[in-house]
VEXZA-135014 format. One record per residue (C-alpha): x, y, z. Coordinates in Angstrom, 2 decimals. Layout:
! residues N
X | Y | Z
X | Y | Z
...
***
This chain:
! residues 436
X | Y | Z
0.00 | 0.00 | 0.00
1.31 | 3.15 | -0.81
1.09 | 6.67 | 1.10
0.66 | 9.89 | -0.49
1.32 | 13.03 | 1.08
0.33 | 16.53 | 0.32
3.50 | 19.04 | -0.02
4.08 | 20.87 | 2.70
5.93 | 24.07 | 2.74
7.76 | 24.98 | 6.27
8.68 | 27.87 | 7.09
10.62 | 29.32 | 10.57
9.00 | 30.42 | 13.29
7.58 | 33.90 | 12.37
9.89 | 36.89 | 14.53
9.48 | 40.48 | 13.42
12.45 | 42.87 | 13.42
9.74 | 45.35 | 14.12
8.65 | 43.24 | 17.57
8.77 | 45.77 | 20.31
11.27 | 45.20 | 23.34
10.96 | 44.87 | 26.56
11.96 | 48.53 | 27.20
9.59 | 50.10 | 24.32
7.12 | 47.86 | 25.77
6.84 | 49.38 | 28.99
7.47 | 52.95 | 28.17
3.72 | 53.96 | 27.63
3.70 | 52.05 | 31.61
6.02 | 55.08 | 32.61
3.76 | 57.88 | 32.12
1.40 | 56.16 | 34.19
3.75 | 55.16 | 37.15
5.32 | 58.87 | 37.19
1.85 | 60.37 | 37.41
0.52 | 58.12 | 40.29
4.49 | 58.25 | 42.19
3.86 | 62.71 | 41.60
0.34 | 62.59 | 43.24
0.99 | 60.83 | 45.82
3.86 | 62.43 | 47.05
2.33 | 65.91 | 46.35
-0.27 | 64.63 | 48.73
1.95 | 64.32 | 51.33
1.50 | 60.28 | 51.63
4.26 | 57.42 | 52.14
3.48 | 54.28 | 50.31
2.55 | 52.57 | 53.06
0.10 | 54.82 | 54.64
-1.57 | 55.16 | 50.70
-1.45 | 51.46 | 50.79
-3.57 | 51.13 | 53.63
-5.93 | 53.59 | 52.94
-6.78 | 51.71 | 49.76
-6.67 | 48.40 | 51.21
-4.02 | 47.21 | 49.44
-0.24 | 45.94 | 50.74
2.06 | 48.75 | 50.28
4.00 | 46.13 | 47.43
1.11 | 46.50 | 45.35
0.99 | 49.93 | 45.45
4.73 | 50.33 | 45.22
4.47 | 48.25 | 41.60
2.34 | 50.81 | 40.30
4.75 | 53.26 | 40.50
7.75 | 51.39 | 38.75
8.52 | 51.59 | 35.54
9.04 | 48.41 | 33.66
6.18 | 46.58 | 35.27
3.28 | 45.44 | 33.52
0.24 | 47.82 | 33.73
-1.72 | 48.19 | 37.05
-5.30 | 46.01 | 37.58
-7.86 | 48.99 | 36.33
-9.08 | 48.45 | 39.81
-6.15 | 49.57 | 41.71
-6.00 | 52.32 | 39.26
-9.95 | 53.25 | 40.05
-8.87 | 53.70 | 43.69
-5.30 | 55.30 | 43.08
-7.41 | 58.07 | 41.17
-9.90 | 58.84 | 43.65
-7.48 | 58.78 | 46.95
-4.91 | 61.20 | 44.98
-8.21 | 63.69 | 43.32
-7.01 | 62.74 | 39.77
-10.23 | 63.57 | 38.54
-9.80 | 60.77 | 35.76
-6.19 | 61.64 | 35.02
-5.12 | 58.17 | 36.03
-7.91 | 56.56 | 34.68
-7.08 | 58.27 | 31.25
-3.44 | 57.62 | 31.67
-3.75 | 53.92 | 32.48
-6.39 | 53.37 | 28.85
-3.83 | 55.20 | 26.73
-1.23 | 53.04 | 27.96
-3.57 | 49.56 | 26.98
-3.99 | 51.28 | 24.23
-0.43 | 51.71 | 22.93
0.03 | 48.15 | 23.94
-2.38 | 46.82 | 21.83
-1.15 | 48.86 | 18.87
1.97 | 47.55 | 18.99
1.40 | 43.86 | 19.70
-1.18 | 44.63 | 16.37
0.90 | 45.54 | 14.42
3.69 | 42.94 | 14.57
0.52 | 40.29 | 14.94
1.22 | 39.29 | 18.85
-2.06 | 39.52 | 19.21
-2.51 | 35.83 | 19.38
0.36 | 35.41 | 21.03
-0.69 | 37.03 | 24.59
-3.88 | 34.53 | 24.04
-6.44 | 36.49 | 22.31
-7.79 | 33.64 | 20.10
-8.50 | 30.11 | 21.30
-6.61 | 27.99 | 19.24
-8.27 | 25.36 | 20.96
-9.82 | 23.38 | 17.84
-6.78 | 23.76 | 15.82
-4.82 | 22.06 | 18.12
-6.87 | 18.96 | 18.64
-7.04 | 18.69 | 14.94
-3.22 | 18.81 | 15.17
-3.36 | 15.78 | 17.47
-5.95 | 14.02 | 15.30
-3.51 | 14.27 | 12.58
-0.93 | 13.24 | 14.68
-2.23 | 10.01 | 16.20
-3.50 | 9.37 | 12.34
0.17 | 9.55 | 11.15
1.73 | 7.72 | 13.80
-1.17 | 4.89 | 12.85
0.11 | 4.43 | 9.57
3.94 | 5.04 | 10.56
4.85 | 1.28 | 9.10
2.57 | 1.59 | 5.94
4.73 | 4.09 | 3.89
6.38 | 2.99 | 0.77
8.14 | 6.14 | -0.68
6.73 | 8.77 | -3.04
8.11 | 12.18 | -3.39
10.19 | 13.97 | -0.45
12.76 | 16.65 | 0.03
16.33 | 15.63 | 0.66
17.67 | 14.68 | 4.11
19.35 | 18.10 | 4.60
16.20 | 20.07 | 3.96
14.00 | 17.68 | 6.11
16.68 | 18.43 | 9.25
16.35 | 21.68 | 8.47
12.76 | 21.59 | 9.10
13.09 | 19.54 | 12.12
15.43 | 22.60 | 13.56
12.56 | 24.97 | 13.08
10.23 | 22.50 | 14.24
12.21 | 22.53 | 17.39
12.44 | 26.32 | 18.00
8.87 | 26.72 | 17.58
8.79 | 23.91 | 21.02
11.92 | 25.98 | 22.57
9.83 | 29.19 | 22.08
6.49 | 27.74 | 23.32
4.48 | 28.13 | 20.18
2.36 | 24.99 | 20.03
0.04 | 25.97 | 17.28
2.85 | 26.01 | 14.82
3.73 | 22.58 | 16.19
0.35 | 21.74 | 15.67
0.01 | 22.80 | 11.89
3.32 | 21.36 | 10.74
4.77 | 18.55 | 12.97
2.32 | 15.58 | 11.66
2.88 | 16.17 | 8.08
6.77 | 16.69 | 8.48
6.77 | 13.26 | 10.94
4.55 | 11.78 | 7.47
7.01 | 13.15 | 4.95
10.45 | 11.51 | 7.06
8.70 | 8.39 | 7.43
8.21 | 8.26 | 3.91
11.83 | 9.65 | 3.18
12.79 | 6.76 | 5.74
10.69 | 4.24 | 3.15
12.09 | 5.55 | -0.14
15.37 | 3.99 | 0.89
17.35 | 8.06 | 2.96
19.78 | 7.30 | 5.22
20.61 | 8.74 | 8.85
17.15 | 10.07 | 9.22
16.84 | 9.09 | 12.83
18.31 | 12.02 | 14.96
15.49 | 14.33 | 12.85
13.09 | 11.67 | 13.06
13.58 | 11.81 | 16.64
13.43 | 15.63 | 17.62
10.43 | 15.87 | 15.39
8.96 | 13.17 | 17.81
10.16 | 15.17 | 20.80
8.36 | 18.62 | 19.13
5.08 | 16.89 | 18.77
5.50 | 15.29 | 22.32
5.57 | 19.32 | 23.75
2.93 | 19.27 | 21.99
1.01 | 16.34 | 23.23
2.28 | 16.59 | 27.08
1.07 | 19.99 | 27.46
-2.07 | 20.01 | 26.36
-2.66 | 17.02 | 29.01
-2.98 | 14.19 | 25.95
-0.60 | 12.64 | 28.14
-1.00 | 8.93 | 26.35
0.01 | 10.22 | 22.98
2.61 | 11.68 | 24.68
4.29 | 8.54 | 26.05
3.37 | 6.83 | 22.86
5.64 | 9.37 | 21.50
8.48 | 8.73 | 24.30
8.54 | 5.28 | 23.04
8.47 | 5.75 | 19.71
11.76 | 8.50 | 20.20
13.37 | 5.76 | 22.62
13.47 | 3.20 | 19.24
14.82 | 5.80 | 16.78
17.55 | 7.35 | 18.98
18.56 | 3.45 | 19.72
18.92 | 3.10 | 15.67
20.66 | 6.29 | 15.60
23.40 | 5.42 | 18.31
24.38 | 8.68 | 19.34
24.59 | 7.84 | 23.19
23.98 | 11.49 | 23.56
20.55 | 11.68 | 21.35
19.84 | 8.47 | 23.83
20.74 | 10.47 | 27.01
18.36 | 13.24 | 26.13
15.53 | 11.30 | 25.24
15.71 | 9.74 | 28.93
15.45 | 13.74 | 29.83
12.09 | 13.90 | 28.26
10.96 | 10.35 | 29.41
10.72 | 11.97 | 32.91
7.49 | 13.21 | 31.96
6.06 | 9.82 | 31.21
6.70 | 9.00 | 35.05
5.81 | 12.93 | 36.28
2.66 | 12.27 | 34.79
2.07 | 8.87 | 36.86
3.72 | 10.21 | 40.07
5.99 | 7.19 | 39.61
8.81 | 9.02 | 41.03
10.86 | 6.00 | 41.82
10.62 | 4.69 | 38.46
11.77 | 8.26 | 36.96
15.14 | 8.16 | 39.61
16.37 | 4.75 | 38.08
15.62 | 5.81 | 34.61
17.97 | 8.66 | 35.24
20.26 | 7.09 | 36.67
20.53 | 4.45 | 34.22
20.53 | 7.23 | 31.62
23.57 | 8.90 | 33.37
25.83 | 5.74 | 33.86
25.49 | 5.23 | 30.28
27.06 | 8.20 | 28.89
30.76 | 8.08 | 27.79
33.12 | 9.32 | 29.65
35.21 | 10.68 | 26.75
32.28 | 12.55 | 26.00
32.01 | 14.49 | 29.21
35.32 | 16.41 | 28.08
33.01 | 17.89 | 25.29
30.29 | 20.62 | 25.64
27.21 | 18.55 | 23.94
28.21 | 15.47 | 26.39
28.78 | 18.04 | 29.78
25.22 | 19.53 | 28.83
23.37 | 16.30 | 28.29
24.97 | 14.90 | 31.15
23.89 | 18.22 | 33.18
20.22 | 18.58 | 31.94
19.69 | 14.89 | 33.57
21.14 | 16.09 | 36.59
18.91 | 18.71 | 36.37
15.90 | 16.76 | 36.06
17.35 | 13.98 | 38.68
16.90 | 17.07 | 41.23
13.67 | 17.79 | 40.52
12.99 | 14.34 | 40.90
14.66 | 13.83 | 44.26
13.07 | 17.09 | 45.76
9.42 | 15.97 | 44.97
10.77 | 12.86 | 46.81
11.70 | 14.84 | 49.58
15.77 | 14.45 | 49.38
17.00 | 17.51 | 50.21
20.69 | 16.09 | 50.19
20.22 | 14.30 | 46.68
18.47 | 16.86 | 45.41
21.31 | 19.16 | 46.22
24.00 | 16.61 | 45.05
22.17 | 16.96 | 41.40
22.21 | 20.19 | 41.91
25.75 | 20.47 | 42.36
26.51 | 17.98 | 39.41
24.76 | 20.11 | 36.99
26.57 | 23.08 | 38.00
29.86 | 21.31 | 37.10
28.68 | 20.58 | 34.02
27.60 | 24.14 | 33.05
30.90 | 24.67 | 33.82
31.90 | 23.17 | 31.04
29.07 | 23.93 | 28.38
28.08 | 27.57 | 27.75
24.59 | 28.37 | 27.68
22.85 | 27.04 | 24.50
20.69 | 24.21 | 23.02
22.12 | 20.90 | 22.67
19.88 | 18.09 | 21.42
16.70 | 20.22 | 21.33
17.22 | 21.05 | 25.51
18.53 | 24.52 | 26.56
21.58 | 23.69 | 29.20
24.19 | 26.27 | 30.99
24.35 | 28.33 | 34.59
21.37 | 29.60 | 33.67
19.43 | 26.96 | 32.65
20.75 | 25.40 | 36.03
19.94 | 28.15 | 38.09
15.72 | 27.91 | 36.88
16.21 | 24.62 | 37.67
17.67 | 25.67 | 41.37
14.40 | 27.43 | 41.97
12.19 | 25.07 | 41.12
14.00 | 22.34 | 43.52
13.86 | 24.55 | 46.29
9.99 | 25.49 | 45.69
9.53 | 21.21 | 45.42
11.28 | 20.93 | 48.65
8.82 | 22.89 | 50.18
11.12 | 26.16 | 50.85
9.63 | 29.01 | 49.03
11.79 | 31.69 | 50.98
15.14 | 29.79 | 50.20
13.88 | 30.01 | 46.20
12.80 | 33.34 | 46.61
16.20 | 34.19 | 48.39
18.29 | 32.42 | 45.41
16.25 | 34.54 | 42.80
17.19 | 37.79 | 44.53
16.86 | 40.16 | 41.50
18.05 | 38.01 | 38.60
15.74 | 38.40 | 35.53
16.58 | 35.45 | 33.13
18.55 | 36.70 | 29.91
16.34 | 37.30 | 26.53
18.35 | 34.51 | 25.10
17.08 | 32.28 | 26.68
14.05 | 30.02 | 25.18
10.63 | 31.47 | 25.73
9.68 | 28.40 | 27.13
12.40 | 27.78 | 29.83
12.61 | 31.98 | 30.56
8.45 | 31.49 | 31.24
8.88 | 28.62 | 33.43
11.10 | 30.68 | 35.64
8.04 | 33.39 | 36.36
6.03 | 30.75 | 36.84
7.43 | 28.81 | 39.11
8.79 | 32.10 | 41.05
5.14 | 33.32 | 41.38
4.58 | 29.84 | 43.16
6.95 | 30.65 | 45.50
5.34 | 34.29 | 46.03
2.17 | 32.73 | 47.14
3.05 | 30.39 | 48.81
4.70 | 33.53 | 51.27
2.43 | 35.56 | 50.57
3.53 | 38.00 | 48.02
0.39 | 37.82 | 45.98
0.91 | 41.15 | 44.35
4.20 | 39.88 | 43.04
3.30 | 36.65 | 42.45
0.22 | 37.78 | 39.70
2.73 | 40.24 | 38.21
4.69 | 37.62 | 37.79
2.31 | 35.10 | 35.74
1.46 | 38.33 | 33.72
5.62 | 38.26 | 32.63
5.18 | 34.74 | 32.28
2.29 | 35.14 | 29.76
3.95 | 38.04 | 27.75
7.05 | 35.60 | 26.99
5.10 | 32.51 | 26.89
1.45 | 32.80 | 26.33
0.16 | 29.16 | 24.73
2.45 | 27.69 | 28.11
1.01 | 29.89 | 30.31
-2.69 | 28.95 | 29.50
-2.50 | 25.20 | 30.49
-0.07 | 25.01 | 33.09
-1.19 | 23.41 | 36.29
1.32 | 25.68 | 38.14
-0.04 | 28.73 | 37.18
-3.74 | 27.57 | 37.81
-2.95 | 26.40 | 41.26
-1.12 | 29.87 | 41.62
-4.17 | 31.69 | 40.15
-6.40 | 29.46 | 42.37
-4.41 | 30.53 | 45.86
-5.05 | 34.21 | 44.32
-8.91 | 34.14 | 44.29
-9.30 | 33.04 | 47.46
-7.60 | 36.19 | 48.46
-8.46 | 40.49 | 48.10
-6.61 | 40.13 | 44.93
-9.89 | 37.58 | 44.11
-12.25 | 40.73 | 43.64
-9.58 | 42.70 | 41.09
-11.40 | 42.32 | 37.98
-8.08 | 41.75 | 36.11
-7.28 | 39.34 | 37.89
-10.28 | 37.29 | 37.39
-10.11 | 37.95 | 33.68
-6.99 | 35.98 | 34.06
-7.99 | 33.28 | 35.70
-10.91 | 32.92 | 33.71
-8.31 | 32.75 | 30.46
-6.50 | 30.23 | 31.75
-9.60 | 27.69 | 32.64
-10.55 | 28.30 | 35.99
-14.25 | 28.47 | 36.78
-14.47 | 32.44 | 37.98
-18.39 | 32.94 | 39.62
***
């Protein structure tokens, strides 16, 4: 029987040159902040004492006056105008600034990226694809296919669009590219299986995040055989990185440690002296301290920890087999293990001021917001724990949406004051929980 595929033309993820910064992108935010920072000291009041007036923790309050943040909830705006006698002046000030926002985020089409249309259709069509492609998988006979180098090309992008959290793109190209390799496999191309297998891990993101968690280990399994057949021990090695989330998804934590560790005694040593073998050897460190610290092993945990700093040692910060590894990678990783461990104040302490660098993959620079907002509120810091799922949703939106994190973090926020801010339950409501 033979398969026939429709063409399919790939292109890279779309990025604008035009795409406004993070600086431009808060500057209508400044006229705002300096207005309500003038008032209130013109007024005679300390932050605190406005704070309490309002109702509101003096942290809150002090936000709205930096610079650099994202906007202030319209509600805490409402109230900044009317303590302060801004007649509307804040009110006005805070709508011009939305307004500017939107204009830009129009006009280099972010507009779906912060989450303004559900993609929710397209994506389970993606996965019906999917699951039909992976069906067929053994049936394909050859046909027409571009050459090996273009197909890893494809697979690259492919990959950035999962490094960069953008799931609908994975969606709309990652079962026909799977199709068109398997037929490229069929017609007889050789050394097919590292692509083969990163395409696999692409539509896994896909799969795992969107909670279609047995396609996803279907997936696991089916990247487990072709990095065997590729034997690159590193390819291997990574794909035991991503099998974690087979066992996450069980809570069979126990299983997930001896997978690891199997994973990690089977590296070369000659390969350590290299940066692609000290990164994959450090990203399963990584996750092996995850792992230990939602066991509660503080000291293995720790030990991980320590391992994967040696290795970033040795690998600068970068992607090596589709996973982003180096210090900072590491130091994410850090907070999360402490927040697992049940010691928000020692993540929170660790984070200090540290923003993660622009280089860094959407995906991994959104999980650090996200996971340092859990921390927030689990100490209280409510204030600066919604600000922070706001960053997390500007760099990551599609992630942001169907994390568990940040609805158990959104969750711990509506049972508090912050519950009543209407932007706040606008957010919540976005990101699927039920908001009476």
């Amino acid at each position: 029987m033979a398969c026939s595929l429709t063409a399919v033309t790939y292109r890279s993820p779309d990025v604008s040159n035009d795409a406004p910064t993070q600086e431009n992108e808060f500057q209508a935010v400044a006229r705002l902040a300096g207005e309500i920072r003038r008032l209130r000291k013109a007024a005679g009041l300390s932050q605190s004492k406005l704070a309490a007036d309002l109702g509101y923790t003096r942290q809150y309050v002090s936000r709205a006056e930096r610079s650099g943040r994202p906007l202030p909830s319209a509600d805490l705006v409402k109230a900044l105008d009317l303590a302060l006698a801004a007649g509307g002046e804040l009110l006005r000030l805070r709508e011009q600034a939305q307004l500017e926002q939107r204009a830009r985020r129009h006009a280099t089409g972010a507009d779906v990226e912060v989450g303004q249309v559900d993609h929710g259709e397209e994506i389970h069509a993606g996965i019906q694809r999917l699951r039909r492609v992976l069906d067929a998988r053994d049936l394909y006979q050859g046909g027409f296919t571009r050459p090996a180098h273009v197909l890893d090309q494809a697979v690259v992008q492919l990959t950035e669009a999962r490094l960069q959290a953008r799931y609908v793109q994975i969606a709309r190209t990652a079962p026909e590219l799977i199709a068109e390799i398997l037929q490229a496999q069929a017609e007889g191309q050789q050394n097919l299986s590292r692509a083969l297998t990163l395409a696999y891990r692409a539509a896994d993101g896909l799969a795992f995040k969107y909670g279609y968690t047995d396609l996803s280990a279907r997936l696991i399994e089916l990247m487990r055989g072709t990095a065997e057949e590729s034997g690159d021990e590193l390819l291997i090695g990574t794909v035991s990185y991503v099998r974690t989330e087979t066992f996450f998804a069980t809570d069979d934590l126990e299983t997930a440690r001896c997978s690891l560790t199997q994973a990690l005694d089977r590296i070369p040593t000659k390969a350590l002296v290299t940066a692609p073998g000290s990164a994959v050897n450090g990203s399963l460190h990584m996750r092996a301290a995850v792992v230990a610290a939602r066991l509660g092993e503080s000291d293995s945990a720790r030990d991980h920890l320590v391992d994967a700093k040696s290795m970033a040692d040795q690998a600068p910060e970068g992607v090596y087999y589709g996973t982003a590894f180096g210090p900072d990678s590491v130091r994410i990783h850090e907070v999360a293990v402490h927040i697992d461990l049940g010691d928000a104040p020692t993540a929170l302490e660790r984070t200090g001021v540290w923003q993660p660098p622009q280089q860094l993959p959407a995906e991994r620079r959104s999980h650090y917001f996200i996971d340092r907002a859990r921390a927030q509120a689990q100490v209280g810091l409510y204030g600066d724990a919604y600000d922070g799922l706001r960053t997390a949703r500007q760099i990551a939106p599609q992630q942001v949406r169907h994390h568990p994190h940040v609805r158990q973090s959104l969750a711990a926020l509506m049972r508090t004051r912050l519950g009543r801010d209407a932007d706040v339950r606008n957010f919540a409501g976005w990101a699927g929980l039920s908001v009476r």
